[in-house]
C-alpha positions in Angstrom: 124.7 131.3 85.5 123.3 129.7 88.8 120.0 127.0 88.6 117.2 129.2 90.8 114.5 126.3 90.6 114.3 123.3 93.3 116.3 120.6 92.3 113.6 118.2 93.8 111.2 119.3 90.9 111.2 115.7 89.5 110.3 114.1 92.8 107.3 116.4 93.5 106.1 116.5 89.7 106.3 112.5 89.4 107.4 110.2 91.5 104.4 111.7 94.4 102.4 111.2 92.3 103.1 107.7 90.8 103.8 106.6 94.6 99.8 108.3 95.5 98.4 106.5 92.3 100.3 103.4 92.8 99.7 102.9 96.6 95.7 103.4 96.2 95.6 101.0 93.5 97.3 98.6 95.6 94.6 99.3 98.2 91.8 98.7 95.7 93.7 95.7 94.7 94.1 94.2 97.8 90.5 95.4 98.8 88.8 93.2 95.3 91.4 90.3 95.9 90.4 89.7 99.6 86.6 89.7 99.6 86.5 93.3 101.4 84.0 95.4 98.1 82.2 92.6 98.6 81.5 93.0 102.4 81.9 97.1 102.1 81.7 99.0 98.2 83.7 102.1 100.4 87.0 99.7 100.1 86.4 100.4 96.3 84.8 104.1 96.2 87.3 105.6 99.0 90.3 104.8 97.0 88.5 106.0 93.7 87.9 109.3 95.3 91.1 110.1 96.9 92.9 109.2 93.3 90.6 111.4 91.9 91.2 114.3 94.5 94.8 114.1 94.3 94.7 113.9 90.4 93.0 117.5 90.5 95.6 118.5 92.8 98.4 117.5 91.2 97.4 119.1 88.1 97.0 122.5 90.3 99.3 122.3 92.0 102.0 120.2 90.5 101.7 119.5 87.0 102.5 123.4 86.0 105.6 123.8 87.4 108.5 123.6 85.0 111.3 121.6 84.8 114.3 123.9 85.8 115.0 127.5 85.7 118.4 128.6 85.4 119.4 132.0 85.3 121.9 134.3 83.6 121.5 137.9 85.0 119.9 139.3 82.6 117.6 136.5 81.4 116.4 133.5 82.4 116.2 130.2 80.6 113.8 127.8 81.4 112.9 124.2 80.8 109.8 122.4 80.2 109.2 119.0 78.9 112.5 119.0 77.2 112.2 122.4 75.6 113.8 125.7 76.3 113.0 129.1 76.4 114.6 132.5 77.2 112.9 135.2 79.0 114.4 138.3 79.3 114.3 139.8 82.6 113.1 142.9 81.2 109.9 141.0 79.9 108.6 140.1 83.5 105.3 142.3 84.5 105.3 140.7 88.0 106.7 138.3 90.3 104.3 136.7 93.3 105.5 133.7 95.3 103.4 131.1 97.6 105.3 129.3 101.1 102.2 128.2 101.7 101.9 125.6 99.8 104.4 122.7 99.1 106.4 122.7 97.2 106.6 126.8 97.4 105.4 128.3 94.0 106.7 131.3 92.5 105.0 132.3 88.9 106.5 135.0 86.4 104.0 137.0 84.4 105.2 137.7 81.3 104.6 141.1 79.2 105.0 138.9 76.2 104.0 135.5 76.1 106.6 132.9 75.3 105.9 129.5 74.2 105.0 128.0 77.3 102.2 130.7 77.7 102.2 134.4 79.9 102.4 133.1 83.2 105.5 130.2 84.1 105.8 128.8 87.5 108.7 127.4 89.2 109.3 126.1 92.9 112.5 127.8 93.6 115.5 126.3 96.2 114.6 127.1 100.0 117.5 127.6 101.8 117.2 127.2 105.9 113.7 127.7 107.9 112.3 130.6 105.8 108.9 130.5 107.7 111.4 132.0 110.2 112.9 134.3 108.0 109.3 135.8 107.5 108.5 133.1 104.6 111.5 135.3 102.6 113.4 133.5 99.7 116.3 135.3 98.6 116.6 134.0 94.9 112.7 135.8 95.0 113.9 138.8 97.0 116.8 139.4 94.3 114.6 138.9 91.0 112.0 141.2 92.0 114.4 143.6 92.8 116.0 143.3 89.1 112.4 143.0 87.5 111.8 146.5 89.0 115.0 148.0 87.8 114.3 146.1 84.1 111.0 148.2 84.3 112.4 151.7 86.0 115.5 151.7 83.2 112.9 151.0 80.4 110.5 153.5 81.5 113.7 155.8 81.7 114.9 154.7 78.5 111.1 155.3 76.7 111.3 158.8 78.4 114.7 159.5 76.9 113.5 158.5 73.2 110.8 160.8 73.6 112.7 163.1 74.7 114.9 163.4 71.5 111.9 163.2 69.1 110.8 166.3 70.6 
């Protein structure tokens, strides 16, 4: 059993986001308290639109990552909004991965869909400078790798069965 999502999950999920919100209310505060929408409306609207862009962006980029993701060789449990789920490795169609954004982004599809829905996104742990390592994780190296074996044993397996009912 080893934890294969970012332990700094909690910081990106909320406190960026309460430090964004709260710092541009602060601005807006300041701005109505001092005179300054009076002089200029921007001191109000410029603050309004950046809470606005960064709410879109947090819920894009942010808001769909779950909690934590611990794995256990041969499934994966994972965490999300105090509720858990197991996903057998086996029931992964594909794994894809994003370094470029931050945090980095990897999303499971799932041949089945599980409670939290057919596709579940996790930033995993980056170890070292892996934009020199060719933007390579290894916890995303190794679980493709065992997704592919899941899927070449059970198309293995189906052959076998239908084999025998011949």
């Amino acid at each position: 059993m080893k934890v294969i999502s970012s332990s700094t999950t909690f910081i990106n999920k909320w406190l960026m986001p309460v430090s964004w919100f709260a710092g541009l209310s602060i601005v807006m505060l300041a701005g109505i308290t001092n005179g300054a929408v009076e002089q200029d409306i921007m001191f109000l609207v410029t603050p309004l639109l950046m809470m606005a862009a960064g709410y879109l962006m947090f819920r894009n980029m942010l808001w769909d990552i779950v909690d934590e993701v611990v794995d256990f060789g041969d499934r994966l449990v994972v965490t999300w909004k105090g509720k858990k789920e197991s996903i057998l490795i086996s029931n992964i169609m594909n794994v894809s991965y994003k370094v470029d954004q931050n945090p980095p982004r990897v999303t499971l599809r799932l041949r089945s869909p599980c409670r939290f829905g057919s596709e579940i996104t996790f930033s995993p742990i980056v170890r070292g400078a892996y934009l020199l390592n060719g933007n390579r994780n290894a916890i995303v190296e190794d679980l493709i790798v065992r997704v592919d074996e899941a899927r070449t044993r059970a198309a293995r397996d189906a052959a076998a069965q239908e084999g025998q009912a011949r």
